[in-house]
N, C-alpha and C positions, 0 to 999 in steps of 0.2 A: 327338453321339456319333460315334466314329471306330472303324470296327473295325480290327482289325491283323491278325487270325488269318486261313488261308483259305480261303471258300469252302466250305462242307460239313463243315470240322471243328468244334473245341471252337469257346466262345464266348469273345472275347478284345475290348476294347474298351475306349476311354476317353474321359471326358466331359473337357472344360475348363473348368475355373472351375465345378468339380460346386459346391465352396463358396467364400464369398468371403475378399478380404484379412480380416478381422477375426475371422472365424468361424476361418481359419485358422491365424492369431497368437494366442487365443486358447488354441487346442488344443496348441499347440508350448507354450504358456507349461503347460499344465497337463500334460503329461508330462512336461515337463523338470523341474515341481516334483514329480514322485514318483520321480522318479528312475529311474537304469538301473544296471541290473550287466550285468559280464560275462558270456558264454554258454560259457566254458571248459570248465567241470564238469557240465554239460548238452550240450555239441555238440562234436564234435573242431574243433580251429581249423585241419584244411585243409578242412571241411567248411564253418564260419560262425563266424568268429569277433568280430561288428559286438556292441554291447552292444544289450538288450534288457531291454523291461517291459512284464509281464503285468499287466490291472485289469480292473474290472469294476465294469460302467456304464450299466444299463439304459437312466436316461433321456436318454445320450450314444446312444447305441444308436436309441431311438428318434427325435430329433432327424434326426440322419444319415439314416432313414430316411425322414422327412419331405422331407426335400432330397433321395433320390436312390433312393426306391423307384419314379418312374414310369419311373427309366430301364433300369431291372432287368426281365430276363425273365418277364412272371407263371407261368409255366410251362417246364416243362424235361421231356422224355423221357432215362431215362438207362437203359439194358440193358432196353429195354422197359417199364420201372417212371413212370409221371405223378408230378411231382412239382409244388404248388404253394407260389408264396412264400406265407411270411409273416412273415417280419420279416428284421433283421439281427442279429447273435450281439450278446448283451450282452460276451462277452467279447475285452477287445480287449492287439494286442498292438503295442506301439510299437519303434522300431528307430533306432538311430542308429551310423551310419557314419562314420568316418576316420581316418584313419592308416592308408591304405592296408585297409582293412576293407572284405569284401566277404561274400557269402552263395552258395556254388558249385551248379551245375546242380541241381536239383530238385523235385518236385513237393508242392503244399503238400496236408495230411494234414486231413479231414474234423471238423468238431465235431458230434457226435451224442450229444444231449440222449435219445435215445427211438428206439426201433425205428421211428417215426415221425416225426422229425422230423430234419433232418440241413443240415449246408451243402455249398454244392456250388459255389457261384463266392466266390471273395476278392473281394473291395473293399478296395483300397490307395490311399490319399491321401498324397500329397505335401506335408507339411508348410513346405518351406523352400525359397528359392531363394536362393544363396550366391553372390557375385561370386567369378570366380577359381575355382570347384567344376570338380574335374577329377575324371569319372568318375561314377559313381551311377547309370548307366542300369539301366533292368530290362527284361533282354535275354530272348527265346523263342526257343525251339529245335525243332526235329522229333523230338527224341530227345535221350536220357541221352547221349549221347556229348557233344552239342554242339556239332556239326562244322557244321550248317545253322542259319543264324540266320532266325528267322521276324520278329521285328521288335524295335526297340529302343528302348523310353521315355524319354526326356528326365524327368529331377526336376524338374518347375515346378511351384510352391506351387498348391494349390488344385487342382489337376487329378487325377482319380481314375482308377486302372484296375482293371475288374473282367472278371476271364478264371477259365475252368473250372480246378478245381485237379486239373484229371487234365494239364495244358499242362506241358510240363519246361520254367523259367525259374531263371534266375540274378540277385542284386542286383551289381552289375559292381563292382569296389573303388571307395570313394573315394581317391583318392593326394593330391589338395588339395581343403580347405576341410572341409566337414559338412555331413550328409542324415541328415532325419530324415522318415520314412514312420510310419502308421498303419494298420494291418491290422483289419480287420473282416472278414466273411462273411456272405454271402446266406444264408438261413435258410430251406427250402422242409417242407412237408409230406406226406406218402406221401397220394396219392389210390389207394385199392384196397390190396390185400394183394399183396406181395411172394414169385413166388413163388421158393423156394430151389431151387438145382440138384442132382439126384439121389445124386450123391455129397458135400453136404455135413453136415459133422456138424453143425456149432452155428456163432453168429457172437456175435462182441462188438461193440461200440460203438466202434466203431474199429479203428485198427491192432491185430493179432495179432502180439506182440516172440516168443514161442517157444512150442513145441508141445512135447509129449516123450512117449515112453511109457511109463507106470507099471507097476512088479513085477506088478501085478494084470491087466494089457493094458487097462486102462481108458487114455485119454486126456487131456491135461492141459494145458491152455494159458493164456498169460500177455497181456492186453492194457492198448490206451491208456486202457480206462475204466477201469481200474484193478484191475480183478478176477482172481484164476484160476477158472477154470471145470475141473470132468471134466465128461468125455463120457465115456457108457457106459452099465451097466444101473442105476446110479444117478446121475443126472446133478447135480452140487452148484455152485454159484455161492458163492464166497467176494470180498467187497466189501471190499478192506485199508484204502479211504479214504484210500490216502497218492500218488496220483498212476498215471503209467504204470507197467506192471509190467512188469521189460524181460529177468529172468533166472527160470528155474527149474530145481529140479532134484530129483531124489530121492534118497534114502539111509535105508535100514532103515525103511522105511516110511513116510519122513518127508516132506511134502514144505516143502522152504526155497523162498521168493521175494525176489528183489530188486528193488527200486523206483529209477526216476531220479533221483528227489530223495534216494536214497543210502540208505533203510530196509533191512534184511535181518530177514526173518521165518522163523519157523514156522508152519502150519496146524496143526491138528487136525482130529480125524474128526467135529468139530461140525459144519464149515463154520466155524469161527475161525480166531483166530490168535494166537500173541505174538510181541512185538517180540524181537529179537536183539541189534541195535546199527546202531546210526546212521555213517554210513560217508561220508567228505571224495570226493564225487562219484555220480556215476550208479553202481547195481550193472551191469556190462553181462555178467558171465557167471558160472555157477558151477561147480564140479566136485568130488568126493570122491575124496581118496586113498586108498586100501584099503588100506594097509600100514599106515597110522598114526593111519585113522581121522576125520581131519580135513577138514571143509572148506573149501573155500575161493573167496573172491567175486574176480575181477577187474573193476577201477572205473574211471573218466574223470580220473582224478586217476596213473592209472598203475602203482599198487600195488593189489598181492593180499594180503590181509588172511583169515585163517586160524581155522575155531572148532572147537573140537571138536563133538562129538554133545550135549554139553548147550548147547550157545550161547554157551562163556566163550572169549575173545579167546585165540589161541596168541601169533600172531607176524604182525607185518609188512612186506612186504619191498618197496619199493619196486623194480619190475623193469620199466618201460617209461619211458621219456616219450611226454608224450600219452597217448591211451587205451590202457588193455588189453584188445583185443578180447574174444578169446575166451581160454580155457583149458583144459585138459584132463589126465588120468591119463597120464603116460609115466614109462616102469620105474619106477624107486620113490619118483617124487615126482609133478613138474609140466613141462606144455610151454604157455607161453601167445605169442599173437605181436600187436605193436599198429603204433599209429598210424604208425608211424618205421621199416617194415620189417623189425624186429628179430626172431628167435626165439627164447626167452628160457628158460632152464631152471630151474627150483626146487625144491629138494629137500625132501624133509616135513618139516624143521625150517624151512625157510625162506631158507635160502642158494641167492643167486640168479648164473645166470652165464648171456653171451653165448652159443648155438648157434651159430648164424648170419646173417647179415645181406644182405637180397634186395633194399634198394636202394627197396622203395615199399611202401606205408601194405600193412598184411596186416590181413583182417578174421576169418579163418575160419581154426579147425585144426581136423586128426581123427588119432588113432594107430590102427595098422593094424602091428603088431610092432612091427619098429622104425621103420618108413616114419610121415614124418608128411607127412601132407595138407595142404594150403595154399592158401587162396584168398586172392587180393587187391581191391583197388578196381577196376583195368581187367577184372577179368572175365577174369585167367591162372590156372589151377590147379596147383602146383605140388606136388613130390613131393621128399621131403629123406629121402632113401636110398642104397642102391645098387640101380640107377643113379640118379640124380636124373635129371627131367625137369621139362619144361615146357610148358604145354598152352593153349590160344587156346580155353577154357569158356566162357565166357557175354560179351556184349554191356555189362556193368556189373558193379558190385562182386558178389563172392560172398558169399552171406550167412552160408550152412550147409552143413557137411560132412557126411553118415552116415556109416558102412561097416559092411555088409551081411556077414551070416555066411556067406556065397560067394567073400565078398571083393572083390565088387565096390562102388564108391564114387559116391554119389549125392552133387549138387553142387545147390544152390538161390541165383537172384541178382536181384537187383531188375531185370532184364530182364524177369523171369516167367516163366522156365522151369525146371523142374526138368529134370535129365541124369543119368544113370547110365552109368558109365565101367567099363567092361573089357578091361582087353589096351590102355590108351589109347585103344581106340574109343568112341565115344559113341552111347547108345540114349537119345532123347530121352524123358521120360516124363510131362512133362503140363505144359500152357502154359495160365497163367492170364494172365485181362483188367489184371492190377495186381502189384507186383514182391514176391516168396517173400522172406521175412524168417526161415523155420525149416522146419528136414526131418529127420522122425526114421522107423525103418524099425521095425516090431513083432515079434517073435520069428519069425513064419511070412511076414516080408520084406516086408509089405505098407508101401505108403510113405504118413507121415502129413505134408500138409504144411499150413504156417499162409501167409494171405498179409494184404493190408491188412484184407480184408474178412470173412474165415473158415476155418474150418479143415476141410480137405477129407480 
C-alpha cells in the first residue's frame, strides 16, 4: 500500500497487484462483453466524454472484496459521524478511454443504499496495460481549479486506487492506444445516529439536483435517489423510480419533474405521478411561459421541447449544441444559455435565434427586467444589459441564479458558497462543507438552498 495524498488529509492510496494477470483479463473480457455506450446524453463532453457501463454484481462485488477488504480502512470518522465498513457496492461502473477521451476535474458522488449505510472511498482497478498508451493517468488536485497537482497514477493492469471521493481528480485523455478502469466503492455503515445541523430541513440519499419554492411556501426538492420530496407542515416523499431527478418546477399548482434518463412528469396531491413523455437526453431544466401557457424542458441533447398544461407535445426547437443548461421566462417567450457559450432566445411558438455569444460553456441564467444574469463554468457572473458587466463570483462553475424582490441577486457554485450581490458588491451568505447545486429565495427573502447532501 502506497499512499499519495498528504499527511492529515483525505485518504488516497494504492495497492499493486491488488489483483492478478488472470483475475484481471478476465474482468476486461467480461465488460467489454456487455458493452459500453456513450456518455453524451448523460454528461456534457467538455465535462467527460470516455464511453461508460453501469451493471450489477453482487458476487463480483464480494469476490473483490475478498482480495482487497483488509487493505480498506475498517473505520472512517467523517464530520464527526463513526462509520464502519462493510462491504463494497454491488454496483459497478466500467470506463473506457481513447481517442483523445478524458473525464475533467472532479469529485466522485456518494451510493447511498439507507440513511445508514453509504460509500465514501472509490476503489478503481486498472484493467489494461497498452504498449504505446499515451496519457490515462488519474491525476489529484488540492482543488476544483486544478492548478496544484497532488499526485498522478500510472494505468498499470492490476493495481487499484482507493481515495476519499470528497478528493477533486481527473482521468487525464487517452490521445494513443486504450484504458479501461473499473469503479467500485467502499461501502461503510453509520455506527450512532447522525446528528443534522440546526438549519436543515430534510436530506435525500444523495445529491440534491434542485430545490424551489412552491405557491403554498412549502419547499420542494429534486434528488439522485430519485425522489421529490416537500418540506413543510405536510411533508410528502414521491418515489418516480426512473433514476436522478435533475429538474423541477411548478405551474398552477402543478408540480412537473425531470429525470436524467430523459422522463418528464406530473405529481399529484397523492404522492404519485404520471408520465408526460420521454425526451432524447437528460431533462436538465424547466420553466413556464405565462403568455402562452406552455412548458418547457431544456435537455443534454440541446433542444427545448415544449407541452402545454395537459402534457401534449407543442413544438420543438433545437437551440444549443451541447447541453442546454438552464432556461428561463424572458418578455414573451424564453432565454436559455448552454454548453457552447451561446445565449439563445425562443419565442412561445418555438422560433429560436442567437442573443449573444460569451465565448465559454454558461451554466446558469436569471431575468431581472430586461438584465439577464449569467453564470459560467469558471465561476464569472455576468450581466447582458445596459451596462453589461462582468464579475470574478465564485472559485467554480455557477450553478444557480435567484433575484430577490429587492433586486438583489444570489449566485450558488460548486465551490459551496452561496453570494448575494448589490450594487456589484458581494455579501457572502452561507458556506457549506460540499458544492450548492440550487438556490431559490421565498416571498419574505429567506434563502433556500439545496447542496450534495441537504437542503438547508
Amino acid at each position: 500500500m502506497d499512499t499519495f495524498l498528504p499527511a492529515g488529509s483525505f485518504v488516497g492510496f494504492t495497492v499493486t497487484d491488488a489483483i492478478d494477470g488472470s483475475f484481471c483479463a478476465s474482468l476486461l473480457e467480461n465488460v467489454q462483453a456487455r458493452g459500453f455506450i456513450a456518455t453524451g446524453l448523460r454528461y456534457p463532453d467538455d465535462y467527460r466524454n470516455n464511453d461508460r457501463l453501469v451493471f450489477e454484481d453482487p458476487s463480483l462485488a464480494a469476490q473483490l472484496f475478498s482480495a482487497l477488504g483488509n487493505e480498506l480502512p475498517p473505520e472512517l470518522v467523517v464530520d464527526g459521524v463513526t462509520w464502519k465498513l462493510e462491504g463494497l457496492n454491488p454496483r459497478f461502473r466500467a470506463c473506457r478511454y481513447q481517442d483523445g477521451q478524458g473525464f475533467c476535474v472532479h469529485r466522485d458522488g456518494s451510493h447511498v443504499p439507507s440513511a445508514q449505510l453509504r460509500s465514501l472511498l472509490t476503489v478503481q482497478l486498472y484493467l489494461d496495460e497498452v504498449p504505446g498508451r499515451i496519457g490515462g493517468h488519474t491525476r489529484f488536485y488540492a482543488d476544483a481549479r486544478g492548478a496544484t497537482t497532488l499526485a498522478s497514477i500510472p494505468p498499470i493492469a492490476g493495481t487499484a486506487i482507493v481515495f476519499d471521493h470528497r478528493v477533486w481528480h481527473d482521468g487525464e485523455a487517452v490521445s494513443a492506444g486504450i484504458k479501461h478502469v473499473l469503479r467500485t466503492d467502499a461501502m461503510y455503515r453509520r455506527v450512532g445516529r447522525e446528528r443534522e445541523a440546526d438549519d436543515t430541513l430534510g436530506r435525500h440519499r444523495g445529491y440534491v439536483w434542485k430545490v424551489i419554492v412552491r405557491d403554498s411556501g412549502d419547499i420542494a426538492s429534486a434528488g439522485r435517489d430519485g425522489t421529490v420530496r416537500t418540506w413543510g407542515a405536510s411533508p410528502q416523499v414521491c418515489d418516480l423510480g426512473l433514476g436522478s431527478v435533475t429538474a423541477l418546477h411548478e405551474t398552477g399548482g402543478r408540480l412537473w419533474a425531470g429525470t436524467r434518463s430523459g422522463h418528464l412528469v406530473v405529481l399529484d396531491e397523492e404522492g404519485g405521478f404520471q408520465p408526460v413523455a420521454a425526451i432524447d437526453g437528460a431533462v436538465l431544466d424547466l420553466a413556464h411561459v405565462p403568455e402562452s401557457g406552455v412548458l418547457v424542458a431544456s435537455t443534454a441533447s440541446g433542444a427545448l421541447h415544449a407541452f402545454d398544461e395537459r402534457g401534449d407535445a407543442q413544438w420543438t426547437s433545437q437551440a444549443h449544441e451541447g447541453w442546454a443548461w438552464q432556461v428561463a421566462p424572458y418578455r414573451d417567450g424564453l432565454v436559455s444559455v448552454g454548453q457552447y457559450g451561446r445565449i439563445r432566445c425562443t419565442s412561445a411558438q418555438g422560433q429560436t435565434h442567437t442573443f449573444a455569444e460569451l465565448g465559454r460553456p454558461l451554466r446558469a441564467v436569471a431575468v431581472s427586467g430586461e438584465e439577464l444574469w449569467l453564470g459560467d463554468v469558471h465561476g464569472r457572473l455576468h450581466v447582458a444589459g445596459a451596462p453589461r458587466l462582468s464579475l470574478e463570483a465564485h472559485d467554480a462553475a455557477i450553478t444557480s441564479i435567484a433575484i430577490a424582490r429587492d433586486g438583489s441577486v444570489v449566485t450558488s457554485s460548486e465551490d459551496g458558497s452561496v453570494k448575494r450581490w448589490r450594487d456589484q458588491l458581494c455579501e457572502p451568505c452561507a458556506l457549506r462543507s460540499d458544492f450548492v447545486t440550487s438556490v431559490a429565495l421565498n416571498p419574505q427573502g429567506d434563502l433556500v438552498c439545496a447542496d450534495r447532501k441537504s437542503v438547508v
